[in-house]
C-alpha positions as CSV (number, residue, x, y, z in Angstrom):
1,X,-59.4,-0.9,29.9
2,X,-57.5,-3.7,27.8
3,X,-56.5,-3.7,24.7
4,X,-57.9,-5.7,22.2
5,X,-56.7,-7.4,18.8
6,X,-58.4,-8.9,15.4
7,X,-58.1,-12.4,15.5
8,X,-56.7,-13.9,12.0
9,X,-59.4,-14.5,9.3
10,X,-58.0,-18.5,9.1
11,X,-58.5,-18.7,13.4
12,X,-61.7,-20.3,14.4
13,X,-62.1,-17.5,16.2
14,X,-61.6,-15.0,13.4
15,X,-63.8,-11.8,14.5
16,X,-64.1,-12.0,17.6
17,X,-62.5,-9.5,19.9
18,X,-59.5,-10.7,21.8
19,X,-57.2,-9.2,24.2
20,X,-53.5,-9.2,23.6
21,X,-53.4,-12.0,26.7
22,X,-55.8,-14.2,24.6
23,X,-58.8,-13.4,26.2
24,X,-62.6,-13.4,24.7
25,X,-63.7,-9.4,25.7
26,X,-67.0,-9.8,24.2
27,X,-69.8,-7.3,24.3
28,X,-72.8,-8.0,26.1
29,X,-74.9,-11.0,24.8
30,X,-78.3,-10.5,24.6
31,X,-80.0,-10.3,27.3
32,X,-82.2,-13.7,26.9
33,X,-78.9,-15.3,26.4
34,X,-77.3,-14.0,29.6
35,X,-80.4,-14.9,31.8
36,X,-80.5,-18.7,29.9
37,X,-77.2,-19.2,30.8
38,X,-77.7,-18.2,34.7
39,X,-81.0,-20.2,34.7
40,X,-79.5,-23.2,34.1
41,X,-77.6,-23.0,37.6
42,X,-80.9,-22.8,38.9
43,X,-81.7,-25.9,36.9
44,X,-78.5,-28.2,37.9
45,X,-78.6,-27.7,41.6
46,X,-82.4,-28.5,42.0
47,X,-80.5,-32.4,40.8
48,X,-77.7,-31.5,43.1
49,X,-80.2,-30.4,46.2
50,X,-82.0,-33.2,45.7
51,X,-79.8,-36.5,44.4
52,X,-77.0,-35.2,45.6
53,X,-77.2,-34.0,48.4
54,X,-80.6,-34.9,50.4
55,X,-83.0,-37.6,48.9
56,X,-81.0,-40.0,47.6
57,X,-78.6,-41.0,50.7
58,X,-80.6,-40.3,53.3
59,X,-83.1,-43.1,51.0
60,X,-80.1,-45.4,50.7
61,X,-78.6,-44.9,53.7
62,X,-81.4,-44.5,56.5
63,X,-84.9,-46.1,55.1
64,X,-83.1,-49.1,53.3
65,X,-80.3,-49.9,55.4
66,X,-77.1,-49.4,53.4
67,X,-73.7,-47.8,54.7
68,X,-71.6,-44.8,53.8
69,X,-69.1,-46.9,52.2
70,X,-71.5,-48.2,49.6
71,X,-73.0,-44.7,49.0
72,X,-69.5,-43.7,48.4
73,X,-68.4,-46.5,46.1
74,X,-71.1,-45.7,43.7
75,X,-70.3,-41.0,44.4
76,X,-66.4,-42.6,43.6
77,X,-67.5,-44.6,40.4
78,X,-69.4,-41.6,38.9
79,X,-66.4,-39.3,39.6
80,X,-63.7,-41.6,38.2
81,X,-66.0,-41.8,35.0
82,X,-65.5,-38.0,35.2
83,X,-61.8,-38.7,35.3
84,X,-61.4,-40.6,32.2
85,X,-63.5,-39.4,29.7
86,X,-64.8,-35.2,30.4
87,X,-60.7,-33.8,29.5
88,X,-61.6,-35.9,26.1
89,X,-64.6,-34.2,25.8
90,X,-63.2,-30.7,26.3
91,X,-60.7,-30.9,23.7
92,X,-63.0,-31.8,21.3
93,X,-65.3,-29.1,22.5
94,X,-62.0,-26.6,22.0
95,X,-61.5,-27.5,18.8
96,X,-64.8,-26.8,17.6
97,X,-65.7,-24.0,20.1
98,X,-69.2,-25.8,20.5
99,X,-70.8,-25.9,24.4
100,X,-74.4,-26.2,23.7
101,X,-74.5,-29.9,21.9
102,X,-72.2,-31.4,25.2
103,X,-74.7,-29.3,28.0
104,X,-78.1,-30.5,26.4
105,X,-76.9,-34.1,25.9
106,X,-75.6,-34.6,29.1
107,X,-78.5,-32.2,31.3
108,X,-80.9,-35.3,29.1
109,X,-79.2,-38.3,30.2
110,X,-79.4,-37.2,34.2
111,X,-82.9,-36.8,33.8
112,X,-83.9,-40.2,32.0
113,X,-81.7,-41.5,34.7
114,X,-83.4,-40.1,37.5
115,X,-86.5,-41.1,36.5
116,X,-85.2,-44.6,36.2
117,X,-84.2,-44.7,39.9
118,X,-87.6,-43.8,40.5
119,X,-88.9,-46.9,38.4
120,X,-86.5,-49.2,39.4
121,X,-86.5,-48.1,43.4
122,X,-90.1,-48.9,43.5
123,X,-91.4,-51.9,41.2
124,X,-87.7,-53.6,42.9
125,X,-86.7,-52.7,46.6
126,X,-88.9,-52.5,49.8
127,X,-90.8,-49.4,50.3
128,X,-90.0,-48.2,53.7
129,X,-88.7,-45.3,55.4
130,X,-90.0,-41.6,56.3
131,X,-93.3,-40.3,54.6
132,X,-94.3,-44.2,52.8
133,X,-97.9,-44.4,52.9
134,X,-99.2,-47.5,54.6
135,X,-99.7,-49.0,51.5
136,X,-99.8,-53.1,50.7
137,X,-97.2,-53.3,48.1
138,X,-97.4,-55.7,45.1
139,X,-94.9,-58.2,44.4
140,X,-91.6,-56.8,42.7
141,X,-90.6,-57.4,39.6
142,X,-87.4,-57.7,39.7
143,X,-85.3,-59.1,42.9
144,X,-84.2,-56.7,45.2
145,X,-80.3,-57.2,44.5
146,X,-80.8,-57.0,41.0
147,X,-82.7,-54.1,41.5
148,X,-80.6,-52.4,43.7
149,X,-77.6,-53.0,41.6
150,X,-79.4,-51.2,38.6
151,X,-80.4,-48.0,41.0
152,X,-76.7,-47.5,41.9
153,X,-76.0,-47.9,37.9
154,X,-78.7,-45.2,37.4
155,X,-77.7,-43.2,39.9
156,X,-73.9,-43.3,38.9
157,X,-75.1,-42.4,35.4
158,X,-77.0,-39.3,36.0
159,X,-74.4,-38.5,39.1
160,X,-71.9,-38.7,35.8
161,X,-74.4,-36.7,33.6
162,X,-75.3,-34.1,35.5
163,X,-71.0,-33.3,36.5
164,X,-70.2,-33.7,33.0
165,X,-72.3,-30.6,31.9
166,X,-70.1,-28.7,34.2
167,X,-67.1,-27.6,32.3
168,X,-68.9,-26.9,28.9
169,X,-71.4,-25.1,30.9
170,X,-68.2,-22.9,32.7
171,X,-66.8,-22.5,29.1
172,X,-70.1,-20.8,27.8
173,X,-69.1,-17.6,30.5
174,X,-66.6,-15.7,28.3
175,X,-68.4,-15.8,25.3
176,X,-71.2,-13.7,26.6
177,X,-70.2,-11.0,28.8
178,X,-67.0,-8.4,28.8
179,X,-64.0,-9.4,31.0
180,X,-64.9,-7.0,33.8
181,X,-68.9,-8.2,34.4
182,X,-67.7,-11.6,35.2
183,X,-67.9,-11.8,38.0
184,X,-71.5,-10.1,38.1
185,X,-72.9,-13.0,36.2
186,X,-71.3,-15.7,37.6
187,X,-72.7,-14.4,40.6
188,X,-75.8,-14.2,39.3
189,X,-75.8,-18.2,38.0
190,X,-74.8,-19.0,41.8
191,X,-77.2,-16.8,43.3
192,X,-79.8,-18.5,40.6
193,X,-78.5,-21.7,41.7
194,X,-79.6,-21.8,45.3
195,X,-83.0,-20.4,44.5
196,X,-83.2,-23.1,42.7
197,X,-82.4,-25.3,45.4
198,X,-84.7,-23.7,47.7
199,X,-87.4,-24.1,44.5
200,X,-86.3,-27.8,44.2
201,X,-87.0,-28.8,48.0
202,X,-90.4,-26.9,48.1
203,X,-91.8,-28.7,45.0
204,X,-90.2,-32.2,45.9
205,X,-91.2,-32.2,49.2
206,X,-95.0,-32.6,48.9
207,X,-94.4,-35.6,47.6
208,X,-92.1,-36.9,50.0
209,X,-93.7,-36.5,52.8
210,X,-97.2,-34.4,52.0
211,X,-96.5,-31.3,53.9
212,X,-94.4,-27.5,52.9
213,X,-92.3,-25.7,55.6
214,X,-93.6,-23.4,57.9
215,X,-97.6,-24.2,56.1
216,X,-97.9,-28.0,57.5
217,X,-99.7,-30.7,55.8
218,X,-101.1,-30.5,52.4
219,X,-105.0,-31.0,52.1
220,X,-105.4,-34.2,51.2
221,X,-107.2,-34.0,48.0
222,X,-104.6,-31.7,46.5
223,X,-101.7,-34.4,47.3
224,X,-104.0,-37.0,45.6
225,X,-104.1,-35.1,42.6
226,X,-100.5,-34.2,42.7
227,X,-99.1,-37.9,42.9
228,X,-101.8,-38.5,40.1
229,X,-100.5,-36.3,38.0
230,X,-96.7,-37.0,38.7
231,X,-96.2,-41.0,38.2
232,X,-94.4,-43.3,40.2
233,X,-94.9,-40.9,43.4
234,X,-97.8,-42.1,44.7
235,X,-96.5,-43.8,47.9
236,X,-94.3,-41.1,49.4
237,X,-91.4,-41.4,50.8
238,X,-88.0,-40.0,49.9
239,X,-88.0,-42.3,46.5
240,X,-91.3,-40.1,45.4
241,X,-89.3,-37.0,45.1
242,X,-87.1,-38.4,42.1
243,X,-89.0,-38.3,39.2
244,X,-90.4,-34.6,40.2
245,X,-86.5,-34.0,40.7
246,X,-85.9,-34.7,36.5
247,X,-88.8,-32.8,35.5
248,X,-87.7,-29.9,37.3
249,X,-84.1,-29.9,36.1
250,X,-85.2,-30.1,32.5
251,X,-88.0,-27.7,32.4
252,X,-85.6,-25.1,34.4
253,X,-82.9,-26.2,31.3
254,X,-85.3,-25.4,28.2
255,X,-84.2,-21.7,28.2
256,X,-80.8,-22.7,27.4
257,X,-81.4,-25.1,25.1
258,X,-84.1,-22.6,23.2
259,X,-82.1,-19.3,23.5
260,X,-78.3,-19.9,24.2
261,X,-76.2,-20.3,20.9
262,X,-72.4,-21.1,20.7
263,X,-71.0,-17.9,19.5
264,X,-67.7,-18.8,18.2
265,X,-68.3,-21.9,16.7
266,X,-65.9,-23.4,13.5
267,X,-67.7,-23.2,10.3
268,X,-68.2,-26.8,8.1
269,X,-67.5,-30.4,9.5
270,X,-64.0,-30.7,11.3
271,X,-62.8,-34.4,11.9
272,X,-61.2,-35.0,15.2
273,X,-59.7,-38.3,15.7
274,X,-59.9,-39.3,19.6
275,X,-56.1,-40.1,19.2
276,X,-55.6,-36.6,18.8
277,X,-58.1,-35.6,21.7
278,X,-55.7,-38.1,24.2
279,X,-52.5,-36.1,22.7
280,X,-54.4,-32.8,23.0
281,X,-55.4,-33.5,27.1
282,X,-51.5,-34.5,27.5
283,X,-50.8,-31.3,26.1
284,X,-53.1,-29.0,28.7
285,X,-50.9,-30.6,31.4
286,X,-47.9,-29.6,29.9
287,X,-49.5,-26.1,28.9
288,X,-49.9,-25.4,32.5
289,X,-46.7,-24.2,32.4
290,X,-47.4,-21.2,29.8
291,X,-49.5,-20.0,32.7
292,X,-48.1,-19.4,35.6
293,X,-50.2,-20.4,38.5
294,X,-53.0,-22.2,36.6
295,X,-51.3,-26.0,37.8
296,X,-51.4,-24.7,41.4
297,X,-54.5,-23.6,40.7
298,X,-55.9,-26.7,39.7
299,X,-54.5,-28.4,42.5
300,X,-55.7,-26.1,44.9
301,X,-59.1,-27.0,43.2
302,X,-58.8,-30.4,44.1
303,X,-58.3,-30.2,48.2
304,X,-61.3,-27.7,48.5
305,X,-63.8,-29.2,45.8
306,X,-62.8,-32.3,47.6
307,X,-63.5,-30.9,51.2
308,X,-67.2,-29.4,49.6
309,X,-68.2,-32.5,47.3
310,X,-67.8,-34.5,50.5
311,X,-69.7,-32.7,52.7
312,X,-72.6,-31.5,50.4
313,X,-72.7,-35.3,50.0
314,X,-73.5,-36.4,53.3
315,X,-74.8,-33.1,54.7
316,X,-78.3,-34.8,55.0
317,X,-77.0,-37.8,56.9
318,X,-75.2,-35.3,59.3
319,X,-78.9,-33.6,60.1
320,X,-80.3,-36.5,60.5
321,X,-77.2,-39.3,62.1
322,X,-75.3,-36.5,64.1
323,X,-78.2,-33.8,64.9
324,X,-80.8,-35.3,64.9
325,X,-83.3,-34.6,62.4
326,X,-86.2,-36.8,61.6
327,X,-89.3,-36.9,59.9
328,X,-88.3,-35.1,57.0
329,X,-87.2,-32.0,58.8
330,X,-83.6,-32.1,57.4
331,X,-85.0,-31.1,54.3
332,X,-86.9,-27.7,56.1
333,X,-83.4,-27.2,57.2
334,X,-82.0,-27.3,53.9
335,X,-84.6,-24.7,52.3
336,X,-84.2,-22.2,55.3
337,X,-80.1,-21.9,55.0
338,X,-80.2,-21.8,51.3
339,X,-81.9,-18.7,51.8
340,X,-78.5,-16.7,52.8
341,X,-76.7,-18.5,49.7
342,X,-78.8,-16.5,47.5
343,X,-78.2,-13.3,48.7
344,X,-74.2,-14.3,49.8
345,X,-73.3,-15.9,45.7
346,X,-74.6,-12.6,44.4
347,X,-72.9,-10.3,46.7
348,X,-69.5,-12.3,46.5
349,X,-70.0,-11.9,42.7
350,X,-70.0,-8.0,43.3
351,X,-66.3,-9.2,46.1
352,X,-64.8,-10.3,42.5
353,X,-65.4,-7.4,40.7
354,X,-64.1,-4.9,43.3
355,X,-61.1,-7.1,44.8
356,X,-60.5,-9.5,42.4
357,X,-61.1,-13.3,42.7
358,X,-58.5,-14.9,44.4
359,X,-58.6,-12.3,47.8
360,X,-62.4,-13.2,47.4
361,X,-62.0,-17.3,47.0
362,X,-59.0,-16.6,50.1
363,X,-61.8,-15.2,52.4
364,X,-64.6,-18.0,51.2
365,X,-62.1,-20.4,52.4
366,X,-61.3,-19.1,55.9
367,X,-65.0,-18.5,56.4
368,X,-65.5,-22.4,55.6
369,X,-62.6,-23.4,58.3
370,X,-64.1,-21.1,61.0
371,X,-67.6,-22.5,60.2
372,X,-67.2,-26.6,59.7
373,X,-65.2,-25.7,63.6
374,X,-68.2,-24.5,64.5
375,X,-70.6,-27.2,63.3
376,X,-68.3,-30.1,64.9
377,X,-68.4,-28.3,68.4
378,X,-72.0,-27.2,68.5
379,X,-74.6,-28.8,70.8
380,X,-77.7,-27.8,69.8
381,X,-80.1,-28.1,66.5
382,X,-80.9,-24.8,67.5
383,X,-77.1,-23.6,67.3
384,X,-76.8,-25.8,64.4
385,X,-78.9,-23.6,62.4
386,X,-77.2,-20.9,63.0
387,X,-73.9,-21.7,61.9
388,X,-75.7,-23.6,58.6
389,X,-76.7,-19.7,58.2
390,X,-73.7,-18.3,58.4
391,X,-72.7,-21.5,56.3
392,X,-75.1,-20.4,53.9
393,X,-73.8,-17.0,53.3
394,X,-70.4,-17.9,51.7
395,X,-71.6,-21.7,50.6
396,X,-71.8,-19.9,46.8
397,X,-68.8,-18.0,47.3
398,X,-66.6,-20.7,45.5
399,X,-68.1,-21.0,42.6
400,X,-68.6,-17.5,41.8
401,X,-65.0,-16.6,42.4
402,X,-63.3,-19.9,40.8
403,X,-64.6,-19.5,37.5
404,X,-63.1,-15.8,37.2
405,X,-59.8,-16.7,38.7
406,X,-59.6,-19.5,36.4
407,X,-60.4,-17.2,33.7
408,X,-57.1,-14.5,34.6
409,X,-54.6,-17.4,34.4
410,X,-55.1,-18.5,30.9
411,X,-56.2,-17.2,27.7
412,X,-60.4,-17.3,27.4
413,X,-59.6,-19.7,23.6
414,X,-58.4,-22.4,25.8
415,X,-60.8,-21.6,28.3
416,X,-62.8,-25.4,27.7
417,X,-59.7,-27.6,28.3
418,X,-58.8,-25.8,31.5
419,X,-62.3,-25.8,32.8
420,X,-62.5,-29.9,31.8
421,X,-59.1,-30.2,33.7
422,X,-60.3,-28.3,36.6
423,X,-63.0,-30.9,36.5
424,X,-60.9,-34.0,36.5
425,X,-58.9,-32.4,39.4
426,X,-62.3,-32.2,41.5
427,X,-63.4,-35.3,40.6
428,X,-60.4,-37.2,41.3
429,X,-61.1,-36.0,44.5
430,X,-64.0,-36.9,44.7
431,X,-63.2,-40.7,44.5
432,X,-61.2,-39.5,47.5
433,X,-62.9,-37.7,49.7
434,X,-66.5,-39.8,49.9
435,X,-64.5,-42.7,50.9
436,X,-62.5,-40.9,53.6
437,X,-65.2,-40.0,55.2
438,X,-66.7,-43.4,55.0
439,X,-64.3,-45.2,56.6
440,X,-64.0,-42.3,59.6
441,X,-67.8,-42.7,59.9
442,X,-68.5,-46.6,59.0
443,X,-65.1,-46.9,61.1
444,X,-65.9,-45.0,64.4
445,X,-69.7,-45.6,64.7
446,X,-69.6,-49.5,66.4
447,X,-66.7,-48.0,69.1
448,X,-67.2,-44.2,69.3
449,X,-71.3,-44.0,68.5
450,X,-72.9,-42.2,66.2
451,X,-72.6,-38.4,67.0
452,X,-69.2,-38.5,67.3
453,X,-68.4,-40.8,63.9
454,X,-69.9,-38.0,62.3
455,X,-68.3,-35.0,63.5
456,X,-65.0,-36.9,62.9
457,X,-66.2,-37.1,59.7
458,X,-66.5,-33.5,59.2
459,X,-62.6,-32.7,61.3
460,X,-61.7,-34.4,57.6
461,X,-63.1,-32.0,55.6
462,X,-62.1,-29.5,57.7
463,X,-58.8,-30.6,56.9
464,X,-58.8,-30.3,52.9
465,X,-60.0,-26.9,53.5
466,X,-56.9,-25.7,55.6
467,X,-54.4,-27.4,52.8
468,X,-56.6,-25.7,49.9
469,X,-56.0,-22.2,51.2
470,X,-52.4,-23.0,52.3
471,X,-52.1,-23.8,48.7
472,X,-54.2,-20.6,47.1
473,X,-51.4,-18.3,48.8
474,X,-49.1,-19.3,46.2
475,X,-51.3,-18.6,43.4
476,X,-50.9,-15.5,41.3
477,X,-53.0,-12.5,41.3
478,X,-53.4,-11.1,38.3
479,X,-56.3,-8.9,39.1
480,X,-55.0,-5.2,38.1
481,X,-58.7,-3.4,39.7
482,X,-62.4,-2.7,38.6
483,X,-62.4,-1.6,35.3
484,X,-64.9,0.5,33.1
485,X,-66.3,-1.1,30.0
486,X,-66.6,0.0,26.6
């Protein structure tokens, strides 16, 4: 059990309990509080299942014609927004200890964005592709380069939006639960997070292409009166699933704007001059080395959130390019081997607890090597969905252990500018990343065909994954065992 200290009545911190190392050991928050905060994992992947990851590039990509290298350009853009302005962000959210006000702007701006690709995908660019209802459609209103430039604008704002919730949403954690549970709700936010994934692909996919998994086709009546009721989603197709994709990820949000408070926050008006905030990210760098291990850290962050953002990125275009997959059944893929990942998060939450997080994050990382192997060599959609299984199981198992390792390097006050520089080491590689496997696949494809384009494409992820756990052995381990709570 650590020891804890009184924090001095002129900190902003001043009552809350903090261990001699300078970390939050709070009690338990309330219960609504804990289960708001884990819901909203559930809320930001339904946009990451479904803009990320499996609507939007297999729309931009495969029904209107475009190639990696664009949909990379605009992933790249959104990332190096990241870059610049979210460290800035998570000073200012230090300094005043508030999370909340940064999480519910941002979680608002992806949605009004979403639903603007919808608007602007459909009165401006043709309507083709999977799952489009023979319909006659109606001169555009805007022409279709102009209206493709602003969909890549919309979708690089809420691509920006919905990453730039991430570190003030990390920075909540410590604030609401004792040092050693952790791991036990971190788990539970992942494990939340692919159930809503799974949750986000059932309730898209009527619209997309008017059936469910496993049930078939949806009576026709009942898909009338859904894309009645939903707007802009009454032709089908992959561009029908986007606004239904932003009224999912705010509905699933509302808890945590309703029942999550800031707990620590500084009391009256505090004046921060952005100069300061520039000085203040400077300053994390340099702070790094207070805490040994937390630069290696962060760079170890970069190769393996650089290896993962890439291939949840195109993991759609793989099903569909490389294996095959067609008339929608990439996304029944997707639902069935999220499955495991809520099941796996949990369970590696419990890994944390017991061995501590970096032996756990050192086994997530081997499993991902043996696995991305696996999918390159396998012949068969029928073998594929057995490795995206097994894929499936540990696919949580970074996030649930990063957040705690984080956490044991440095002191849980400074917990926000470590998080936002965590962030700007992942999405600096993300500008990377996209566009390396662009240019393998856009490369390859004319001289080496498809198939083969895209498994090279994946032998470069593996790659980033092999250099992140080369890296990881050199980071320290401060776990000292399970501990009992008081």
């Amino acid at each position: 059990m650590q020891s804890t200290a009184a924090v001095e009545s002129d900190s902003p911190l001043a009552g809350a309990d903090i261990t001699a190392s300078g970390d939050l050991n709070p009690p338990l928050a309330p219960l609504r509080e804990r289960l708001s905060w884990a819901l909203y994992d559930f809320a930001n992947t339904v946009f990451s299942m479904n803009i990320a990851t499996l609507y939007f590039s297999a729309w931009l990509v495969k029904d209107l014609g475009h190639s990696n290298t664009l949909y990379a350009t605009v992933n790249g853009i959104a990332s190096a927004l990241v870059v610049v302005s979210i460290p800035l962000f998570g000073a200012i959210s230090d300094a005043t200890q508030r999370r909340k006000p940064w999480v519910v702007g941002f979680t608002l701006v992806a949605c009004a964005s979403t639903i603007l690709i919808a608007i602007l995908g459909q009165i401006g660019l043709p309507l083709v592709g999977e799952g489009v209802r023979a319909v006659t459609q109606s001169p555009t209103l805007l022409s279709p380069g102009i209206a493709l430039f602003a969909v890549l604008a919309a979708f690089t704002i809420a691509n920006y939006a919905y990453q730039g919730a991430q570190p003030f949403y990390n920075a909540m954690l410590p604030e609401l639960v004792p040092v050693d549970h952790r791991g036990r709700l971190s788990g539970l936010g992942s494990a939340f997070a692919y159930a809503g994934s799974i949750t986000g692909v059932l309730l898209t996919l009527p619209f997309f292409a008017g059936s469910l998994p496993i049930l078939g086709a949806i009576p026709e009546n009942v898909l009338r009166f859904l894309r009645s009721v939903v707007p802009f989603t009454a032709h089908g197709g992959r561009v029908s699933t986007f606004v239904p994709t932003a009224i999912l990820f705010l509905v699933f949000s509302l808890p945590l704007f309703f029942f999550y408070r800031d707990h620590n926050t500084v009391s009256g008006k505090k004046r921060i001059p952005w100069r300061e905030a520039f000085r203040d990210v400077r300053n994390t760098l340099a702070e790094t080395k207070k805490y040994p291990g937390s630069l290696r850290f962060i760079l170890t962050s970069f190769l393996y959130q650089d290896a993962m953002g890439t291939i949840i990125a195109n993991m759609a275009l793989y099903a569909i390019f490389a294996m095959g997959f067609e008339g929608g059944s990439e996304a029944t893929l997707f639902v069935i081997l999220t499955i495991p990942a809520v099941i796996g998060s949990y369970g590696i939450g419990r890994l944390v607890d017991r061995f501590g997080p970096k032996r756990t994050l050192s086994w997530v990382l081997v499993g991902w090597v043996i696995l991305l192997v696996a999918m390159i060599i396998v012949p068969t959609r029928g073998a594929f969905w057995i490795v995206g299984a097994c894929i499936g199981l540990i696919y949580g198992g970074v996030a649930t252990a990063e957040r705690p390792l984080l956490l044991s390097l440095v002191p849980d006050v400074e917990a926000g500018r470590f998080f936002s520089l965590m962030v700007l080491s992942s999405r600096a590689a993300a500008v990377v990343g996209p566009f390396v496997w662009a240019f393998a696949v856009d490369g390859l494809t004319p001289s080496m065909g498809t198939g083969f384009a895209y498994r090279a494409g994946v032998a470069t992820v593996v790659i980033g994954m092999i250099l992140a756990l080369v890296m990881l052995r050199g980071v320290p381990n401060n776990f000292t065992g399970p501990a009992r709570s008081t």
